[in-house]
C-alpha positions as CSV (number, residue, x, y, z in Angstrom):
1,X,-8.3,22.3,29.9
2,X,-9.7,19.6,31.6
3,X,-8.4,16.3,29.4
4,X,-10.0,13.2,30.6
5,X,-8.9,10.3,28.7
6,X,-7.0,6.8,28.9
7,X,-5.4,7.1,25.6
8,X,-4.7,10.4,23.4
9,X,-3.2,8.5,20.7
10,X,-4.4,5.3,21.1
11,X,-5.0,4.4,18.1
12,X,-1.6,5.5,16.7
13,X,-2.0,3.5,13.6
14,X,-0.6,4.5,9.7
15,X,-0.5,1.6,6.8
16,X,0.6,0.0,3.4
17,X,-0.9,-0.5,-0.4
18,X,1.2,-2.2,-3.2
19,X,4.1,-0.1,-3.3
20,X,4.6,-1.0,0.8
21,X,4.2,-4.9,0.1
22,X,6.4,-4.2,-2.5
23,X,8.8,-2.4,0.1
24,X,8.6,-5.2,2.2
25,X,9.3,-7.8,0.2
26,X,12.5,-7.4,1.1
27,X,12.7,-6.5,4.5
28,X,14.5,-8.7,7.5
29,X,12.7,-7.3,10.6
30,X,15.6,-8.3,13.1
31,X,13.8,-9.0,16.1
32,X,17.0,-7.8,17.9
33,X,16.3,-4.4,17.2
34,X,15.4,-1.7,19.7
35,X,16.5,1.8,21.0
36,X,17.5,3.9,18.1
37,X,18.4,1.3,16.1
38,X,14.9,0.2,15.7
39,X,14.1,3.8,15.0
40,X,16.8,3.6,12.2
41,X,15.5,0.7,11.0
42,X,11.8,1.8,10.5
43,X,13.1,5.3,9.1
44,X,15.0,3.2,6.2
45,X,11.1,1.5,5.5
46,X,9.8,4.3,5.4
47,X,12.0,6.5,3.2
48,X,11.1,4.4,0.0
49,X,7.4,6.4,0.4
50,X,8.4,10.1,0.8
51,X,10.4,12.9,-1.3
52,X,10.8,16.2,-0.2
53,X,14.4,17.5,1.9
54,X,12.8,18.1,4.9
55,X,11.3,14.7,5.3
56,X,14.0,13.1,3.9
57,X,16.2,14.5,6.6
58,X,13.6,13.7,9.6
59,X,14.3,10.1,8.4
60,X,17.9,10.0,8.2
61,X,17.9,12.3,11.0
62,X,17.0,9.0,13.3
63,X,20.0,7.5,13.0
64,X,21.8,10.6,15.1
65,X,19.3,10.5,18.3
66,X,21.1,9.4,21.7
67,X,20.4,6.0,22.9
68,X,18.0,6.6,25.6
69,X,18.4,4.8,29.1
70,X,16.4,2.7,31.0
71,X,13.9,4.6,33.4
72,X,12.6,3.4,36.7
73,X,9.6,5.1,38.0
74,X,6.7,3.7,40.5
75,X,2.9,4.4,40.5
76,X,0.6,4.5,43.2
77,X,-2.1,3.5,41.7
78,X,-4.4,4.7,44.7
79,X,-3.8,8.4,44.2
80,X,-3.3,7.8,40.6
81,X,0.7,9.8,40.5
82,X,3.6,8.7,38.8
83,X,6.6,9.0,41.4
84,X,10.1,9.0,40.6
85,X,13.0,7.0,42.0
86,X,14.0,9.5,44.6
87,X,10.9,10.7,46.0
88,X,9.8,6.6,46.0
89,X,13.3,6.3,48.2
90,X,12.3,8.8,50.6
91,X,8.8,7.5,51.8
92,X,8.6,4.7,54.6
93,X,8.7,1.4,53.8
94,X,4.4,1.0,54.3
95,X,4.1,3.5,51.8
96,X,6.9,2.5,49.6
97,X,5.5,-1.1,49.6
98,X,2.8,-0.2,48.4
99,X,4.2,1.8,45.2
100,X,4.4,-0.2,41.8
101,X,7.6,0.0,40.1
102,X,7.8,0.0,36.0
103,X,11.0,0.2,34.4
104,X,10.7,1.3,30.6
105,X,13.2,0.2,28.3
106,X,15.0,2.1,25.4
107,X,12.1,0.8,22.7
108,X,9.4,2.5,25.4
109,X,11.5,5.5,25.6
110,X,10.2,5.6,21.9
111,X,6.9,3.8,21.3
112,X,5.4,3.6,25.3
113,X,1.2,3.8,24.8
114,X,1.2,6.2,21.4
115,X,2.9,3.8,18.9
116,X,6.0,4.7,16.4
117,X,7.1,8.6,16.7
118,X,8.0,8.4,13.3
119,X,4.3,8.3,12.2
120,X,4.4,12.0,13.0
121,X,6.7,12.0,9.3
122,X,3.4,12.4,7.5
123,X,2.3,15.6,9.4
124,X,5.5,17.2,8.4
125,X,5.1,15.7,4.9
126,X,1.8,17.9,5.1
127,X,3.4,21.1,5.7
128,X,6.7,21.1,3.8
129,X,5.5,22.8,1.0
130,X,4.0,25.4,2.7
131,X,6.5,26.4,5.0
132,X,9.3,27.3,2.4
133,X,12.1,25.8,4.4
134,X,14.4,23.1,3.2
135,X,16.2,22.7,6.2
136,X,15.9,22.1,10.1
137,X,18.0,24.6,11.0
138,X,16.6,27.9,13.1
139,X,13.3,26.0,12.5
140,X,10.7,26.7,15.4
141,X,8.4,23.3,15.7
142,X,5.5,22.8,18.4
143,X,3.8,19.7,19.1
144,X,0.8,19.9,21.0
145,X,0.0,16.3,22.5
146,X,3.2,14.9,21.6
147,X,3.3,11.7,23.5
148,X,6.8,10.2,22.9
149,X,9.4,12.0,22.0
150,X,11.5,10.7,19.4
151,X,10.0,12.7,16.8
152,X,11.2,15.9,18.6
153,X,14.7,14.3,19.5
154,X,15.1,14.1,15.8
155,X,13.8,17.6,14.7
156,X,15.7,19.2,17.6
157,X,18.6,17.3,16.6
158,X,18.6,18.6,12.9
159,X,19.0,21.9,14.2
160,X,15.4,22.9,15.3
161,X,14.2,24.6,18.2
162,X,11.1,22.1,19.4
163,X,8.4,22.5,22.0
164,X,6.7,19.6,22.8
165,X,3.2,19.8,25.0
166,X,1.0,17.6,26.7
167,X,-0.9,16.5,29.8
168,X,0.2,12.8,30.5
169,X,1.6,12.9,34.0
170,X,3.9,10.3,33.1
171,X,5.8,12.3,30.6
172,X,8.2,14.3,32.8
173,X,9.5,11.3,34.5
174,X,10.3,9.3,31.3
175,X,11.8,12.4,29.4
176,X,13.0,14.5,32.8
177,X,15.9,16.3,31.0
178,X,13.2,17.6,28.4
179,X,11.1,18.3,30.8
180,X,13.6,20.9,32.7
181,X,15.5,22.1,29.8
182,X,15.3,23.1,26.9
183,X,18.3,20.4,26.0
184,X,20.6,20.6,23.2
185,X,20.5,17.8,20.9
186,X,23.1,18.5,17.9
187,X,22.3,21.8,16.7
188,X,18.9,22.4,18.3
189,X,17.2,22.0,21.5
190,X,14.3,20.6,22.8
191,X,11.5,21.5,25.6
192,X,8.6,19.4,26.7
193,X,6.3,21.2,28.6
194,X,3.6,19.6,31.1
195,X,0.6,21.1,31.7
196,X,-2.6,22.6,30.1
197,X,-2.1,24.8,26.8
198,X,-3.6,26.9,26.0
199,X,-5.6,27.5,29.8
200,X,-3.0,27.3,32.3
201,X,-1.3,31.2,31.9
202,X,2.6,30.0,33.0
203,X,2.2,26.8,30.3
204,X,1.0,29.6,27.4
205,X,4.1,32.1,28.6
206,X,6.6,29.2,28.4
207,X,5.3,27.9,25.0
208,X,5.5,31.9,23.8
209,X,8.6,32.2,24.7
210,X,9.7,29.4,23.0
211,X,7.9,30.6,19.4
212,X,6.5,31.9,17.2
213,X,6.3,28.8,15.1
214,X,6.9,27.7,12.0
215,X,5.3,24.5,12.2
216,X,2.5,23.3,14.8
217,X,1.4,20.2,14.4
218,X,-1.2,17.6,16.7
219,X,-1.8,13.9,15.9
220,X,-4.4,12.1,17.2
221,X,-5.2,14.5,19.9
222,X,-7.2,17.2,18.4
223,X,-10.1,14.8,17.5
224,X,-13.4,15.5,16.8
225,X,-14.7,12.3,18.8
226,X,-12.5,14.2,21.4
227,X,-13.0,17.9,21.9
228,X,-16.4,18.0,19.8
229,X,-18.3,15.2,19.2
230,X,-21.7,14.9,17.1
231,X,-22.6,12.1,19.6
232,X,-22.8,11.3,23.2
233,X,-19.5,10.1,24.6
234,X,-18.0,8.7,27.2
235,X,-17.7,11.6,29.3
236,X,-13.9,10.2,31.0
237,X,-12.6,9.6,27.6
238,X,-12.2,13.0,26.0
239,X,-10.9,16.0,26.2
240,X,-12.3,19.6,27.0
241,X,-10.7,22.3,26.2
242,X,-13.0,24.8,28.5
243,X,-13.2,27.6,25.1
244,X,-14.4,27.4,21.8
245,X,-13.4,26.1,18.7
246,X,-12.7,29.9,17.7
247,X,-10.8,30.6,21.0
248,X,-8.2,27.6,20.4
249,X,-7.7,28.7,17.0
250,X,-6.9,32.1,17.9
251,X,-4.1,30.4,20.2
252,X,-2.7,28.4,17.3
253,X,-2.7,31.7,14.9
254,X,-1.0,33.9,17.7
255,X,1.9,30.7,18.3
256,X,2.3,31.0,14.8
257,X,4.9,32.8,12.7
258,X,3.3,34.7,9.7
259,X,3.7,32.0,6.9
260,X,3.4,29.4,9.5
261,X,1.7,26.0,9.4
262,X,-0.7,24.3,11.7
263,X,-1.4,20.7,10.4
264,X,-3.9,18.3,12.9
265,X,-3.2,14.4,11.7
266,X,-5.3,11.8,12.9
267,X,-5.5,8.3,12.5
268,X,-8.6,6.2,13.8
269,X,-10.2,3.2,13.5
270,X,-13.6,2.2,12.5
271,X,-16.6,4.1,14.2
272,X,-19.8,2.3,15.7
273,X,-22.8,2.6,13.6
274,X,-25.4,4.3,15.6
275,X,-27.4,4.4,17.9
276,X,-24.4,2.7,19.6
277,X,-22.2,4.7,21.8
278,X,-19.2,6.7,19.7
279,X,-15.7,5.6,20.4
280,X,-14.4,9.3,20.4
281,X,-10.7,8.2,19.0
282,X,-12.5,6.6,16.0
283,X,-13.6,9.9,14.8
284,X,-10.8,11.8,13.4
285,X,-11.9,14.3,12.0
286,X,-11.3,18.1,12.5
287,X,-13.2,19.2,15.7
288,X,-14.4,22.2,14.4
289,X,-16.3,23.9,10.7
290,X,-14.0,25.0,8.3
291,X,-15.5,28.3,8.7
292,X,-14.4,28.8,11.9
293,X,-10.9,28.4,10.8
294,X,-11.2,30.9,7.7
295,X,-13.1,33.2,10.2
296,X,-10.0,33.9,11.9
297,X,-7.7,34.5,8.5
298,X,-6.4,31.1,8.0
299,X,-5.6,29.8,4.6
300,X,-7.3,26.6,4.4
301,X,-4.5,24.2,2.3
302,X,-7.1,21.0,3.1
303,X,-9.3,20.1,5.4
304,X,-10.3,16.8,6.7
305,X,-8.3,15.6,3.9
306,X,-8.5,11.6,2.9
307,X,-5.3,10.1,3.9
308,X,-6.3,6.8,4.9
309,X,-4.5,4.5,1.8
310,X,-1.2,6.2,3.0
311,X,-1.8,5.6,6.4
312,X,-2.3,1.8,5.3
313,X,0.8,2.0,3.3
314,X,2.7,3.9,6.6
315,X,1.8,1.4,8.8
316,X,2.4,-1.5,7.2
317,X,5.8,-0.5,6.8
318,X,6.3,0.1,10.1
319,X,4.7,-3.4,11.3
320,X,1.3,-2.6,12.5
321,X,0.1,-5.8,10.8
322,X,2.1,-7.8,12.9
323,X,1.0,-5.8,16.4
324,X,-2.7,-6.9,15.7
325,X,-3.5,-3.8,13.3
326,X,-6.1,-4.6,10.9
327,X,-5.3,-2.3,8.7
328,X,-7.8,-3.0,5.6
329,X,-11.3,-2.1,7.9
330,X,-10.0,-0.8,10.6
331,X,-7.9,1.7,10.3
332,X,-8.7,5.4,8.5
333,X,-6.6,8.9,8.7
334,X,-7.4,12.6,8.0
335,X,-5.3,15.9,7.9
336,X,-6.2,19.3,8.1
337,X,-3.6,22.1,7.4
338,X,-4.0,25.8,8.1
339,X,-2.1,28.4,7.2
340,X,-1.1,31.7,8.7
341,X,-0.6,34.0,5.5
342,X,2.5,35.7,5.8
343,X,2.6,39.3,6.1
């Protein structure tokens, strides 16, 4: 899989309608916040607009994540690598010199380049009434093109066992213990896995070890502007998966527990009008027919579903607004969630 792009996730915006003004009407944003209490925080905004125990625990779940450290790391931006303290610490000093350093702070640990983690609530509100589970606990969860991890510090803490996968080179250096676990977090543990899913054999054998899944989700990464666009792209933003839409697919069914759900939630912002250019995160819809879904024996629960005046409502609560968000025109969402009948 051969993912060229800047930003999976960049967009990583969700929004707000009435009932959101309405829930911030009262709301002192302390500016003090960070770290997990800024996670807590936005978790308590955002609890007014969901029902359902699962969800409702993922929220009040934020409150028990460890406080995360700060993490030095250096970038040589001529070979374009992320290096870690140690191996920076062992180079000469010409080379070393020439080596960027980036501390990220407890709030990055969280929301670095892909935005809240707790916009990922929605895809689980998606799937909890399909999955028949009411709790956390024994759960199997996999999140393909996770980008920060705070989501599955939170499921894994519930009691889950969560697989996180992506491609962003910076990732195992910002979440190392992750990276060469799996960790225990309360009564679950957590993997992150680097690498290409499903191409690379070693990645797919770790990732099957770790299932099969109840849940699979993917936001903002399975794009259609992505991995199959109607219209010319940039070819070094996107991604290519090097198989077909059916071939993926029949990845996702195998990683999946009969019963289980796969749910793809994407949030965009406004497309160009032809004959301009596409901006491939803009299009978020499901990158391949329905057809080639139900080919394979999913049960299709919706597809390239309109979520877009949640979204609004989501984001709004969690202070996209106030980043620059223009969340009236610019800012749309979809979901599509499969099923894998059970037996």
């Amino acid at each position: 899989m051969n993912w060229n792009t800047l930003a999976i996730g960049v967009s990583v915006g969700v929004t707000i309608g009435a009932g959101g003004a309405a829930l911030l009407a009262g709301d002192t944003r302390e500016a003090v916040a960070e770290g997990v209490a800024k996670l807590t925080r936005d978790a308590k905004l955002l609890a007014p607009l969901y029902a359902g125990p699962l969800v409702d625990a993922f929220l009040e779940g934020a409150d028990d994540v460890p406080e995360p450290e700060e993490v030095t790391v250096y970038l040589d931006r001529e070979k374009r690598e992320w290096i870690n303290a140690a191996d920076a610490s062992a180079l000469d000093d010409e080379a070393r010199d020439a080596l960027e350093e980036r501390t990220f702070t407890a709030d990055q640990h969280f929301e670095y380049r892909y935005g809240s983690p707790l916009a990922w609530t929605r895809a689980l509100d998606f799937a909890e009434d399909h999955m028949g589970a009411e709790s956390f606990k024994g759960m199997r969860v996999c999140d393909f093109g996770y980008g920060n991890i705070g989501h599955l510090e939170i499921s894994a803490t519930l009691g889950a066992q969560v697989t996180g996968v992506d491609v962003d080179a910076l990732l195992p250096h910002l979440y190392k213990e992750a990276h060469e676990g799996p960790v225990e977090l309360g009564g679950g543990n957590l993997l992150c896995v680097n690498g290409r899913w499903p191409n690379d054999t070693e990645i797919v054998e770790r990732v099957r070890t770790r299932g099969p899944f109840h849940l699979f989700t993917s936001k903002n990464t399975l794009k259609k502007g992505y991995v199959n666009p109607d219209r010319p792209r940039d070819p070094d933003i996107g991604i290519d998966l090097e198989m077909s839409g059916e071939e993926f697919l029949r990845h996702v069914w195998d990683s999946l527990e009969p019963g289980g759900v796969f749910v793809v939630y994407n949030i965009s912002p406004a497309q160009r009008p032809e004959p301009e250019p596409i901006i491939p995160w803009a299009d978020g819809r499901f990158p391949w027919a329905r057809e080639v879904a139900e080919q394979i024996g999913f049960e299709v629960i919706a597809f390239d579903e309109d979520d877009t005046e949640f979204a609004r409502t989501q984001g709004e609560a969690l202070g996209w607004r106030e980043m620059g968000m223009d969340l009236e025109t610019d800012t749309f969402a979809m979901a599509t969630v499969l099923r894998r009948p059970a037996d």
